[in-house]
C-alpha positions in Angstrom: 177.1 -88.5 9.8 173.6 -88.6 7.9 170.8 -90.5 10.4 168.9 -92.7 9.0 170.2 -92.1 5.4 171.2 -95.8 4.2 166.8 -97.1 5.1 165.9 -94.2 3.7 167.8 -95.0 0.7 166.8 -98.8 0.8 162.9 -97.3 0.7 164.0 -94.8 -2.4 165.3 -97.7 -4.2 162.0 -99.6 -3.4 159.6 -96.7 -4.7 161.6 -96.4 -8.1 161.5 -100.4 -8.9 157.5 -100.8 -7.9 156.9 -97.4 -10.4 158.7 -100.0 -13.2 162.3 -98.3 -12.9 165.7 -100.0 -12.9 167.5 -98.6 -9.9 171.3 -98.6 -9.2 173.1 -99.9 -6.8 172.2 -98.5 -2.9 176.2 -98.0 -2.3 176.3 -96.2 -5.7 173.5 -94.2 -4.4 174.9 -93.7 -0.8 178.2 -92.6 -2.4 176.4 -89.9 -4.7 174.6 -88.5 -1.6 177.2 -88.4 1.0 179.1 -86.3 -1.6 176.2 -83.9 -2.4 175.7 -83.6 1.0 179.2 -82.7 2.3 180.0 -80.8 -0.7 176.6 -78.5 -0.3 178.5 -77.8 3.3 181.5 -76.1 1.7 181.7 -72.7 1.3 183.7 -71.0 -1.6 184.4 -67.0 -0.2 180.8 -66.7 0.9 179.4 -67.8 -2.5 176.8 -70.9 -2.3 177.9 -73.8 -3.5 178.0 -74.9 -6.8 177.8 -78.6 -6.6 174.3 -78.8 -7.8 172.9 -82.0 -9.7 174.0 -85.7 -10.3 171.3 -86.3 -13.3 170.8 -90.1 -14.5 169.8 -89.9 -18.0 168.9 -93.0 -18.6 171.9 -93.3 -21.6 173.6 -95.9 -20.5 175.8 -95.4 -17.1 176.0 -91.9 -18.0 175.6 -89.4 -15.0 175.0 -85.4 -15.9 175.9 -82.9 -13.8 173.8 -79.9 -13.6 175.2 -76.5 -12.8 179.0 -75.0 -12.8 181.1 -76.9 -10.5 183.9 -75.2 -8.6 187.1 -76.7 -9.3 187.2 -79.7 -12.1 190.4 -81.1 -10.5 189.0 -81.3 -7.4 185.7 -82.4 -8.2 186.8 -85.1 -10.6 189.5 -86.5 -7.6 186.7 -86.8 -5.1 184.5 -88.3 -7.1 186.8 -90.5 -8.5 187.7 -91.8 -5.3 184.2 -92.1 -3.4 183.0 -93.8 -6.1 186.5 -96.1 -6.2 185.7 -96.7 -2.8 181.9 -98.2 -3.9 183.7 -100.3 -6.7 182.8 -98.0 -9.6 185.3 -96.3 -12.1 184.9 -92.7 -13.1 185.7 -90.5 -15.6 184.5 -86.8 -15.9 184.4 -84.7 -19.2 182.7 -81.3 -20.3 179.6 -81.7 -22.5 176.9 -78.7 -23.8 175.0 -79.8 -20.7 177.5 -79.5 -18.0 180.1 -82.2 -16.7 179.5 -85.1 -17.6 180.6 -88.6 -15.9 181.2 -91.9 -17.0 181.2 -95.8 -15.4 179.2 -95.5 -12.4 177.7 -98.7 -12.7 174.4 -97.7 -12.8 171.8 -99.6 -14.6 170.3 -97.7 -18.0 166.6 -98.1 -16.9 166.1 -95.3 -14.4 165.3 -91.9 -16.0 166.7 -88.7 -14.7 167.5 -89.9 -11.2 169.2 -87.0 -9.6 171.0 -85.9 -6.5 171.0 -82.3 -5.8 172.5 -80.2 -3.4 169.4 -77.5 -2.6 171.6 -75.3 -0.6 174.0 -75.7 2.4 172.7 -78.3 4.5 169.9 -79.3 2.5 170.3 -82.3 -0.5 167.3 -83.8 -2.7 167.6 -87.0 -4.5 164.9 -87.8 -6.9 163.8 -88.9 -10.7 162.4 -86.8 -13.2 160.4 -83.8 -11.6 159.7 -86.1 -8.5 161.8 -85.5 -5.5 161.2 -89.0 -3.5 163.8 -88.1 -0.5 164.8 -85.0 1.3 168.4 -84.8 3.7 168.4 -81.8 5.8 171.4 -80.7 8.5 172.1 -84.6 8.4 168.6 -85.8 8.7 167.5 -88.2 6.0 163.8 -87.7 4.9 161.5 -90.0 2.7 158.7 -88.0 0.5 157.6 -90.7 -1.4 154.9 -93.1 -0.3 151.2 -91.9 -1.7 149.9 -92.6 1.6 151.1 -89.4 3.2 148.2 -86.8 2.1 147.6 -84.3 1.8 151.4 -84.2 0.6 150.7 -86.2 -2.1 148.5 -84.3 -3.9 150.1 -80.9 -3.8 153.1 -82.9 -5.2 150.9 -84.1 -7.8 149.3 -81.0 -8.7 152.6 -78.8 -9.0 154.5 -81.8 -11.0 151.6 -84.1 -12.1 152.5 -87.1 -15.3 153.4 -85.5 -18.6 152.0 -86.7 -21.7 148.7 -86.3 -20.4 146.4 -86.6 -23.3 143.4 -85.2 -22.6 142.8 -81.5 -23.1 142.1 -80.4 -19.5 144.7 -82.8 -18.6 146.8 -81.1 -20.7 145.9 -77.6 -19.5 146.6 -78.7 -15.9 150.0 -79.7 -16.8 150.9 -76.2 -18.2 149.8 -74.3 -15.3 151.3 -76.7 -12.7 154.6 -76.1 -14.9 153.9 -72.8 -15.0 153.5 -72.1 -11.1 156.3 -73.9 -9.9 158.5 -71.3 -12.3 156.7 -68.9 -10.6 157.5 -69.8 -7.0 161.6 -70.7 -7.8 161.7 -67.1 -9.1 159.7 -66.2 -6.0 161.8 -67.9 -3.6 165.5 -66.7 -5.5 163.9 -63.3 -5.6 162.5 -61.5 -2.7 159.6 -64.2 -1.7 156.2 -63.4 -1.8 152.5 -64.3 -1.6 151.0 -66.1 -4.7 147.1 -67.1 -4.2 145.3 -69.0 -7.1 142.1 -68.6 -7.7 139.2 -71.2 -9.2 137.7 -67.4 -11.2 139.0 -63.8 -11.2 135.7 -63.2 -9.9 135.8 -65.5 -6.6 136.8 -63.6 -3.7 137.2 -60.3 -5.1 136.0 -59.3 -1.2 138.6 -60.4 0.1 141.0 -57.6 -1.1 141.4 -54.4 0.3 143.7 -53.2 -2.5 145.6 -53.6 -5.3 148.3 -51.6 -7.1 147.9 -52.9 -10.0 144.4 -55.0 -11.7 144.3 -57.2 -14.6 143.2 -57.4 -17.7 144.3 -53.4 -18.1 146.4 -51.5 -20.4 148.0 -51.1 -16.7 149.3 -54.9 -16.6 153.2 -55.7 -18.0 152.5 -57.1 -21.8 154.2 -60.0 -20.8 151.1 -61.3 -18.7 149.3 -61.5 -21.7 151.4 -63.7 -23.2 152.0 -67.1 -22.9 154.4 -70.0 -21.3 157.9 -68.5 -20.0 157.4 -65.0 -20.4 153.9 -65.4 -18.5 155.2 -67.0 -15.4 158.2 -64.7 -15.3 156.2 -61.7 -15.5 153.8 -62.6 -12.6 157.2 -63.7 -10.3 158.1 -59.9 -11.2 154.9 -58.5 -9.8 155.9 -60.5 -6.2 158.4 -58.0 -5.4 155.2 -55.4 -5.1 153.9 -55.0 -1.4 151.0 -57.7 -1.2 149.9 -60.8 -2.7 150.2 -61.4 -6.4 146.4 -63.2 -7.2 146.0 -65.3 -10.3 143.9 -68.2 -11.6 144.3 -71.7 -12.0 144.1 -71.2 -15.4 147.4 -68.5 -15.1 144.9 -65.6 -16.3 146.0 -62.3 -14.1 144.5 -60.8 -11.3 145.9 -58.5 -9.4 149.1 -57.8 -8.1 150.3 -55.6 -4.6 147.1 -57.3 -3.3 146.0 -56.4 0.7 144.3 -59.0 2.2 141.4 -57.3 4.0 140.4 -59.9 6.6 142.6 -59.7 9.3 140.3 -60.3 12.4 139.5 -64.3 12.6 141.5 -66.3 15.3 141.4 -69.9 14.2 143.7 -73.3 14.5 145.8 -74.4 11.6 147.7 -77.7 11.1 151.2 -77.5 10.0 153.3 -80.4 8.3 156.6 -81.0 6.7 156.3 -83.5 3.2 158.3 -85.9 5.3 157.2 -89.9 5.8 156.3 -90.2 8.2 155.1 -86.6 8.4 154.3 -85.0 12.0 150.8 -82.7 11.8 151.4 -79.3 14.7 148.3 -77.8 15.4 148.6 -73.8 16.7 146.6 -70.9 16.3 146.5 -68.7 13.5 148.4 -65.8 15.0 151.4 -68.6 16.3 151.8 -69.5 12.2 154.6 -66.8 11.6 155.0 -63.6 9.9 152.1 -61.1 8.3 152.3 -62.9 5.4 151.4 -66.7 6.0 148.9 -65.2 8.7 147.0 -62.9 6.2 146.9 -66.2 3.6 146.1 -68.4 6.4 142.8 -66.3 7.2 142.5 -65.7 3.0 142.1 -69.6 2.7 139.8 -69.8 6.0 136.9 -67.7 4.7 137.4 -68.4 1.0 138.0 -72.6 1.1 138.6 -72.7 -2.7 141.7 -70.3 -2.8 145.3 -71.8 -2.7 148.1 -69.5 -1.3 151.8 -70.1 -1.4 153.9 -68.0 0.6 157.4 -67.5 -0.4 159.7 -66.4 2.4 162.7 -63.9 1.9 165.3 -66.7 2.8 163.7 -69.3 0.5 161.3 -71.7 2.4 158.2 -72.1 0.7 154.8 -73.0 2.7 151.3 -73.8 0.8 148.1 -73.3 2.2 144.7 -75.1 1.8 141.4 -75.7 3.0 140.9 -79.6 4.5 137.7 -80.4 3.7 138.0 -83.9 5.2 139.1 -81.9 8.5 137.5 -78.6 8.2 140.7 -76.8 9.1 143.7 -74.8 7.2 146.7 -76.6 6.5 150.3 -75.2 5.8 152.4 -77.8 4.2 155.9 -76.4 4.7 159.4 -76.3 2.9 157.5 -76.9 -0.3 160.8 -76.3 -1.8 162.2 -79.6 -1.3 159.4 -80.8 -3.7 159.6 -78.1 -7.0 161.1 -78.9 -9.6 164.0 -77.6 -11.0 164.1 -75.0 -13.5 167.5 -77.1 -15.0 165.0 -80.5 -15.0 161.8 -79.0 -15.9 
């Protein structure tokens, strides 16, 4: 049973029609979930499971499917008969882009509305780079409304519009793309600190060492590069002891980074991008492990640096200064809210 799930739905349904889109049916939607959900619960001989996207394209009633499935009979049986059950036919086929599935009865306006299963237990449902709503060990979630900052705008900075036509616009788009590759090879990896910097100048006390500095004959070639090859060669340099540093403008820093200021004892505010989303105030040293303490305190003395903290099991945390509040904040399980490297 999934609490909560069918006004949680209702409200997903609500957010895509006021943004202009054409949502389908809620029990088509329920249907799609409920089987994400369970099937993200099965385990195939230890392996993770590989039901992993339901992708609207907009083409009609067409639904994609993202990712290898595990058995096409028994995939296309169940979803043949959920979706039976919600008064939709079904039929399944392979296609250059995965399985593909026809007659859901959707309606052709809504663009890349997709339903994937994170990992065991977890399921995101969501349209083009957005995730709007979050289910997690049977909990439905809501991540939508713009109300809930500061949420909101880390969403908007790590998957902002595209099309943007203004230069800087343009630029911020690219290294927003760029940084969310950066944190899912992070997070599939071995986790990891990543700070952004406004300048590779700002800060530079605040290090105690680094294995390797940038610009230097030292750095991979690949950092000097651009797009894909960037962003994969600064997730590399994560599996180093210590923080990986960069700009906002993806130029490199430094990499197997110590964080030298480890003395401060402070309060932080921790949240979860949920709506409505619960703020959990505790001191620095009650945060978790040496690595979200030592960004914590990072952020605390130097208010315009950004850190993201990959753990080793996948959750994702970001962590700002509140200038509004004058505090830290850790937004945690930024996961639910990057963008997939199949979407993006």
């Amino acid at each position: 049973m999934i609490v909560d799930l069918e006004p949680v739905l209702e409200r997903v349904l609500t957010h895509l029609a006021a943004g202009g889109q054409k949502p389908p049916a809620l029990a088509a939607l329920k249907e799609l979930t409920v089987l994400a959900f369970w099937s993200s619960l099965e385990r195939y001989e230890a392996r993770e499971t590989r039901f992993r996207y339901l992708c609207h394209t907009g083409a009609g009633d067409e639904v994609v499917m993202l990712g290898t499935l595990p058995e096409e009979a028994l995939v296309t049986a169940t979803l043949t008969r959920k979706l039976a059950a919600a008064g939709s036919s079904i039929v399944v086929r392979e296609s250059k882009s995965g399985w593909v599935t026809s007659g859901l009865g959707f309606a052709s306006g809504v663009q890349q509305l997709w339903v994937d299963a994170l990992k065991p237990g977890v399921v995101r449902i969501g349209y083009w780079l957005f995730p709007i709503a979050i289910i997690e060990g049977g909990k439905a979630y809501f991540l939508g409304d713009a109300v809930n900052s500061p949420v909101t705008e880390i969403a908007s900075f790590l998957a902002p519009e595209p099309g943007v036509d203004d230069p800087k616009g343009a630029r911020r788009y690219d290294s927003a793309a760029a940084i969310r590759q950066i944190l899912n090879r992070m997070r599939l990896d071995h986790g990891g600190t990543l700070v952004v910097l406004p300048t590779a100048e700002y800060a530079k006390e605040a290090f105690s060492g680094s294995l390797l500095l940038g610009p230097s004959n030292l750095s991979p070639n690949a950092v000097g590069q651009g797009g894909h090859a960037r962003a994969l060669a600064i997730a590399e340099m994560a599996n180093l002891d210590g923080a990986v540093v960069i700009t906002g403008a993806l130029e490199f820093v430094r990499a197997g980074a110590k964080i030298s200021d480890q003395g401060d004892d402070f309060e932080v505010e921790t949240l979860r991008p949920t709506v409505p989303s619960e703020a959990i105030t505790k001191r620095v040293t009650e945060l978790g492990g040496t690595r979200h303490q030592s960004a914590a305190r990072l952020v605390f003395t130097h208010h315009e640096a950004i850190a993201f903290v990959c753990s080793s099991d996948g959750p994702v945390s970001v962590i700002s200064w509140s200038d509004a509040d004058h505090k830290v904040k850790v937004t945690q399980n930024l996961e639910w809210m990057l963008g997939s490297e199949s979407l993006a």
